[in-house]
C-alpha positions in Angstrom: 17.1 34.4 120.3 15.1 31.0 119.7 12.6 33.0 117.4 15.8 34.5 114.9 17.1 30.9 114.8 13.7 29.7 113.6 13.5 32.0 111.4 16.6 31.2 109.6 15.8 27.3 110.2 12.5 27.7 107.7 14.3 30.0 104.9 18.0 27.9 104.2 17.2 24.2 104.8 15.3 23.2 102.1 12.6 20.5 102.1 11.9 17.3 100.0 9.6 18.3 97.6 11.9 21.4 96.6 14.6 19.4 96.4 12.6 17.0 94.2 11.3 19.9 92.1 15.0 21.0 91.8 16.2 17.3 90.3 13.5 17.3 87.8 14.0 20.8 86.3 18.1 20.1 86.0 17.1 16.4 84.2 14.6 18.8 81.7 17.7 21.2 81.3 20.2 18.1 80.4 17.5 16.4 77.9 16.8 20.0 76.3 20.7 20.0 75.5 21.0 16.1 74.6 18.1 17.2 72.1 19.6 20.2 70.6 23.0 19.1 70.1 21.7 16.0 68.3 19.6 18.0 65.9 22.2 18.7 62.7 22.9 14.9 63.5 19.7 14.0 62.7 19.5 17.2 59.6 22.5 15.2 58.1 20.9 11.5 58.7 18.0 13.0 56.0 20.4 14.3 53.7 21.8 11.3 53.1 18.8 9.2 53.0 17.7 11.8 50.4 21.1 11.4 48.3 20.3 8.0 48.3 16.8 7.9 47.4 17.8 10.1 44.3 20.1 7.5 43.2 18.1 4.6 43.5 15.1 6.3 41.1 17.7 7.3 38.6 19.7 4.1 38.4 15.6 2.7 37.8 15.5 5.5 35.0 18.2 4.5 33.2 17.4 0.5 33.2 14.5 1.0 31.7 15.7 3.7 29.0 18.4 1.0 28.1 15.4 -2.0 28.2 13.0 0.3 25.8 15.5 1.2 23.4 16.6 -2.9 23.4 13.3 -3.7 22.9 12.6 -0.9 19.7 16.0 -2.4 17.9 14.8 -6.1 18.4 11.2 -4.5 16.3 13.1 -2.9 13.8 15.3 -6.1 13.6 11.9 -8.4 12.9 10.2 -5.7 10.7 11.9 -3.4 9.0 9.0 -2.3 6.2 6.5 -1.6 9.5 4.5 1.7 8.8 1.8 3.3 9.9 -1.5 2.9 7.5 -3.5 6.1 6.5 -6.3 6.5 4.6 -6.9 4.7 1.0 -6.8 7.4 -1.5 -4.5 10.4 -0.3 -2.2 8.9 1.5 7.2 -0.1 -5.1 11.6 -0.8 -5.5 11.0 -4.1 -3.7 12.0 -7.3 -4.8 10.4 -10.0 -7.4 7.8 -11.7 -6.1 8.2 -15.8 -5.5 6.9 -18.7 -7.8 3.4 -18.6 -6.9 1.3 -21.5 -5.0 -1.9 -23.1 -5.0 -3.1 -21.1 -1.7 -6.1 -21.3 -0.2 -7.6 -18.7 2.0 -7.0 -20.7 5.4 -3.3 -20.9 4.8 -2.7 -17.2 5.0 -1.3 -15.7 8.0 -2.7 -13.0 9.5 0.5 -10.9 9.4 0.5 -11.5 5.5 -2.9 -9.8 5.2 -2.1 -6.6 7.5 -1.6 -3.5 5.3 1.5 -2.0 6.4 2.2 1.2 3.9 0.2 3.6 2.1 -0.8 3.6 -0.9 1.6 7.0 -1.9 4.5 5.0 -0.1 4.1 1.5 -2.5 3.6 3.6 -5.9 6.6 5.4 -4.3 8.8 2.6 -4.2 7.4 0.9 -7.1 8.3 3.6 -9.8 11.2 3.6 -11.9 13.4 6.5 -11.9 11.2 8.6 -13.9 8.5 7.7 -11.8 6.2 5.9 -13.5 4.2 2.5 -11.9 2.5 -0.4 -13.2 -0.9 -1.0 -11.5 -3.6 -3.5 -11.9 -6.9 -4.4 -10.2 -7.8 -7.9 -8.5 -10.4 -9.1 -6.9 -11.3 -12.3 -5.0 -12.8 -14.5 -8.8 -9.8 -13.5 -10.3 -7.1 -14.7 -7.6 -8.4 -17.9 -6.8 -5.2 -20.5 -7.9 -5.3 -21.1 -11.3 -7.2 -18.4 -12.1 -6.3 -14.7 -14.3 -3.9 -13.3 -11.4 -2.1 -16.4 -11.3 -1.9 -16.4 -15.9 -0.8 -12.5 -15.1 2.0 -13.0 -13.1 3.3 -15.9 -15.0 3.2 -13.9 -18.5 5.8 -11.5 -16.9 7.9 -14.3 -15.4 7.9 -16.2 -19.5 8.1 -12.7 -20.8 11.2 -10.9 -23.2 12.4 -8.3 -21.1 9.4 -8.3 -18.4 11.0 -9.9 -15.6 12.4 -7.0 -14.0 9.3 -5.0 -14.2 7.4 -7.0 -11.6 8.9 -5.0 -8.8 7.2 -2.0 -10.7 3.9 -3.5 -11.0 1.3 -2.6 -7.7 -2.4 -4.6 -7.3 -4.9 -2.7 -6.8 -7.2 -5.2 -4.7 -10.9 -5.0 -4.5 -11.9 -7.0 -1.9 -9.9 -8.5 1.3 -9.7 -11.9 0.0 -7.9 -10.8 -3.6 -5.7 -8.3 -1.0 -4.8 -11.8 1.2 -3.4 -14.1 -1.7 -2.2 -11.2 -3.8 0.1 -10.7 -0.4 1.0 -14.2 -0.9 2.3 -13.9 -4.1 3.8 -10.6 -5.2 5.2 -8.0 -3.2 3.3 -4.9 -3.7 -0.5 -5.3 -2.8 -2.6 -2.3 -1.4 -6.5 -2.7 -0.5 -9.0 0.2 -1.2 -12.0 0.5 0.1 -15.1 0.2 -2.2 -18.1 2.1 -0.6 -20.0 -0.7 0.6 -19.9 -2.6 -2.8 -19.1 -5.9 -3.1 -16.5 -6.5 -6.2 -15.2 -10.0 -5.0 -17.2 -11.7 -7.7 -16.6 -12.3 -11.5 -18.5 -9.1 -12.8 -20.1 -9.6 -16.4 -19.6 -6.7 -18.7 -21.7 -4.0 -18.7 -23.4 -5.2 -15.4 -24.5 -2.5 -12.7 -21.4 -3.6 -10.5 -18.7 -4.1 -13.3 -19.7 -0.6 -14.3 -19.1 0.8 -10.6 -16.0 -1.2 -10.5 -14.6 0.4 -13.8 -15.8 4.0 -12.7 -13.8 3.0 -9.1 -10.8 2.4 -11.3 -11.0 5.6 -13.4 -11.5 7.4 -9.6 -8.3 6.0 -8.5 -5.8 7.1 -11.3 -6.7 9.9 -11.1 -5.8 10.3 -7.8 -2.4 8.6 -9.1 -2.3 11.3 -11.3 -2.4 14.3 -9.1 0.5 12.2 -6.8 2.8 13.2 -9.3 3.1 9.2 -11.0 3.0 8.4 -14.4 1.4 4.8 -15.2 0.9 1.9 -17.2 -2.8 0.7 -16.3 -3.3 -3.0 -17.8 -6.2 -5.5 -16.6 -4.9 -8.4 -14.9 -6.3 -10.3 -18.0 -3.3 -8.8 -20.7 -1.2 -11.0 -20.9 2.9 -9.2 -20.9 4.7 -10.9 -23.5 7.4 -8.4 -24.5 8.4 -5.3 -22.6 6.6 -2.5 -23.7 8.3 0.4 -22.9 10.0 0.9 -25.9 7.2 1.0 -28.0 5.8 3.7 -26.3 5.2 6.8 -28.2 6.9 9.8 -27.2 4.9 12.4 -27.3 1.6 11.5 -26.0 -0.3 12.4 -23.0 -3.1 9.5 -23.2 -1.9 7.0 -25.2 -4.9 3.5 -25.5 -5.0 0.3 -26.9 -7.5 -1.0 -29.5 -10.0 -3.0 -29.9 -9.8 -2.4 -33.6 -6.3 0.0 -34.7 -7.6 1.6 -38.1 -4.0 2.8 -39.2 -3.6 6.1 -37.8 -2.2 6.7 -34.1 -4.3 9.8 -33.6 -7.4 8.6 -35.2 -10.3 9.0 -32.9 -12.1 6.5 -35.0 -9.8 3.7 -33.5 -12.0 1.6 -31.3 -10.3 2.3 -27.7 -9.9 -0.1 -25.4 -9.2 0.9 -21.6 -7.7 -2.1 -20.8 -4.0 -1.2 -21.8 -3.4 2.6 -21.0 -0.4 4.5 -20.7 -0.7 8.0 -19.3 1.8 11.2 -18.1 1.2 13.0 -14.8 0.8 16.6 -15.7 -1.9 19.4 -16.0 -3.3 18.5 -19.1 -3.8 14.5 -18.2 -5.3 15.0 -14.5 -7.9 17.5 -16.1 -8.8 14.8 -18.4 -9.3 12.5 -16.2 -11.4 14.7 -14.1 -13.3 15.4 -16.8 -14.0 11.9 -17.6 -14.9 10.6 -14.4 -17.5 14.2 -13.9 -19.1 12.9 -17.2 -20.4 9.3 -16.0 -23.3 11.7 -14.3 -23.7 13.2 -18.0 -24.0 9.1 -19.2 -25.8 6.9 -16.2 -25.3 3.2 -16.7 -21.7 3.5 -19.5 -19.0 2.2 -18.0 -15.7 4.5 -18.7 -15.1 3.1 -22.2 -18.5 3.9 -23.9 -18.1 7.4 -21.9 -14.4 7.7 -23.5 -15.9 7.1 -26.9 -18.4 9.8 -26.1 -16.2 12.4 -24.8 -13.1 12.0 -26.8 -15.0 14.3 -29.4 -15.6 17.1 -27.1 -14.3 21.0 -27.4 -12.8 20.6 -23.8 -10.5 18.2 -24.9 -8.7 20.3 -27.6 -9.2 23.2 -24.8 -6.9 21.3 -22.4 -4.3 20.6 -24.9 -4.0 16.9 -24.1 -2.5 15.1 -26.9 -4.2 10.9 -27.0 -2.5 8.8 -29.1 -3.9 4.5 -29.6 -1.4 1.6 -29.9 -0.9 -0.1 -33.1 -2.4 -4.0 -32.4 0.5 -5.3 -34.2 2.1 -4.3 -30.6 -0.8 -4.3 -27.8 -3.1 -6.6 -29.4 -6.3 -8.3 -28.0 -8.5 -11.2 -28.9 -10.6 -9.2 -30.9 -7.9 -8.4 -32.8 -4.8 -10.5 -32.6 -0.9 -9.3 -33.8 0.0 -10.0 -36.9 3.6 -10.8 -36.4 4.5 -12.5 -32.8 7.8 -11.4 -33.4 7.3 -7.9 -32.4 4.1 -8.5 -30.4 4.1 -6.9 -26.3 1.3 -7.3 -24.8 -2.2 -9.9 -25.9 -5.6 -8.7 -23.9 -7.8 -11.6 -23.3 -11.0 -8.9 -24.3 -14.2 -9.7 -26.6 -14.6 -12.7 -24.7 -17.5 -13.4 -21.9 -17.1 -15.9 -19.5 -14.3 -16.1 -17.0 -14.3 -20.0 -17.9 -13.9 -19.3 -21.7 -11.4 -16.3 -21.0 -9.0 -19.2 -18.4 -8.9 -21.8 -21.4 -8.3 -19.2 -24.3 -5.3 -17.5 -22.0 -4.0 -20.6 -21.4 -3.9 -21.7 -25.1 -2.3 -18.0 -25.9 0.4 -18.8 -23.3 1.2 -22.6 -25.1 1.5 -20.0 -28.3 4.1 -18.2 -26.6 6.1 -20.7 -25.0 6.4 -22.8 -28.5 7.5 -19.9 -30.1 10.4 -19.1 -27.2 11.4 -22.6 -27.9 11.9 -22.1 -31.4 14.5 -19.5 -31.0 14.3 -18.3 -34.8 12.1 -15.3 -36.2 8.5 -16.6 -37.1 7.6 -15.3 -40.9 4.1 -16.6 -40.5 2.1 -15.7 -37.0 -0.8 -17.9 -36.0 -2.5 -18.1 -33.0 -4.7 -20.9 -31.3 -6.8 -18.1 -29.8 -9.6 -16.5 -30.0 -10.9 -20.1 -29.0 -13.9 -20.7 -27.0 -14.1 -16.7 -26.8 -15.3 -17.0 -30.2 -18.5 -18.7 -28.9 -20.3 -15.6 -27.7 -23.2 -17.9 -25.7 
């Protein structure tokens, strides 16, 4: 009897350490459901923090959208011409250029001198609506103040009928000092590059760099050619006295002025002068001019006049058809051979005269000759000239 109630002592009273062990698995059972039933509490707290994350980067996105494009209409705003620049050869309606100053070179800005559009994209807006451009070549001894580029610009400004072709006129600029005050004083200026030959200087005729320079010209329109642009070409040195567009002829090709006219418009035996040129973009013209530039290597040393003269005789030039007429110098006259009759008179080429000191006083005398006359207001029956001057003086 006292063994059986042992017995059942030991197995239904429990001790401490069980009922320790007991508390702690319950509080492991409680935390395991406190745990669980806080989980899609916490799922949801992620979510949310997620939404808001979202939000916040796209409320970042669209500030700085709004912000760029801002900042892209305030640069259109401050330049509206801006273009890219691409390369010199392959790749003007803007407005009248200002009354020119006496610049030097430290007064030019440096956004002035930046090249901002192609070359295509100035003869582009330059051309009138047949497309057709006026281009010249500068460099740095002729656009010094006071000097040829300066006489140019005025000569169209004092001009009949020659005001309004400025905005058609481009500058062709040899050197990046010419490019720097051309920019200063007329509105379409475009830089080429020159091969590592220096053209800034006043090149004597006939000299191993004017010769390279006039071959660089000839290399260029033709590439103005094969653009599609028809073109006056005139040295910076004619003086535009009269707009010349109605004395073109209609049915040439190549039409050239004179150093001597002889009578006949189609006379070879006129003595051509490349300083006054007037040429039609189409197959038979930009074979020409290929032609003429390949045939320098067939003549080393001639500059592109002497190699005109020398071509202009050739079977290939009947073969391509073109049809070259020369300009009467009662219209497109020169120093070597002055208008007759001022009344009529376009253009006056300051040529046959050596010296860019002797060429600057003998311009300037032409120009007195011109402005006397516009003050007259009455048609002149007897023309004289004050030049040739010192051009005469051939020392």
């Amino acid at each position: 009897m006292i063994f059986s109630l042992h017995v059942c002592t030991k197995y239904q009273v429990p001790t401490k350490n069980e009922d320790h062990n007991k508390k702690k698995k319950k509080k492991f059972q409680n935390l395991k459901t406190k745990m669980s039933s806080s989980s899609p509490s916490r799922s949801k707290l992620l979510d949310l923090r997620s939404v808001i994350g979202r939000k916040e980067v796209l409320r970042i996105l669209i500030l700085f959208l709004v912000l760029t494009a801002s900042c892209l209409v305030l640069y259109k705003t401050a330049y509206p011409l801006q273009r890219l620049y691409v390369n010199n050869l392959t790749s003007l309606l803007s407005s009248p250029s200002q009354p020119f100053a006496n610049l030097n070179s430290s007064d030019l800005s440096t956004e002035t001198t930046k090249q901002k559009m192609s070359f295509e994209e100035i003869l582009e807006n330059a051309s009138t609506k047949n497309k057709t451009v006026i281009i010249t070549t500068l460099n740095q001894a002729w656009a010094e103040p006071k000097s040829i580029f300066d006489l140019f610009l005025e000569s169209f400004r004092i001009g009949q009928g020659t005001q309004e072709l400025l905005k058609h006129v481009v500058v062709i600029c040899l050197d990046p000092k010419a490019f720097e005050r051309c920019s200063q004083l007329h509105s379409n200026c475009y830089q080429i590059e020159t091969s590592g030959t220096d053209f800034s200087g006043d090149k004597a005729y006939n000299t191993p760099d004017y010769v390279k320079m006039m071959w660089r010209r000839i290399e260029l329109l033709t590439q103005v050619l094969e653009m599609g642009f028809n073109f006056i070409f005139t040295d910076a040195d004619v003086m535009w006295l009269r707009d010349p567009f109605p004395r073109l002829y209609p049915d040439g090709d190549f039409q050239m002025a004179c150093d001597k006219f002889f009578g006949n418009p189609i006379g070879l035996d006129n003595w051509a002068n490349g300083g006054f040129v007037y040429v039609r973009s189409n197959n038979r013209s930009i074979e020409f001019y290929k032609f003429w530039y390949k045939s320098r290597l067939n003549h080393p040393g001639l500059h592109d006049q002497d190699v005109f003269n020398k071509i202009k005789y050739d079977p290939f030039i009947s073969e391509i058809g073109i049809q070259i007429r020369f300009f009467d110098t009662v219209y497109f006259c020169g120093f070597c051979q002055p208008s007759t009759d001022i009344n009529v008179i376009c253009t006056m080429h300051g040529n046959c005269c050596l010296g860019l000191e002797k060429k600057l006083y003998d311009i300037n005398l032409l120009l007195d000759d011109w402005k006397k006359y516009l003050s007259l207001s009455k048609y002149v029956q007897n023309t004289t000239w004050s030049v040739p001057m010192k051009c005469l003086n051939r020392s």
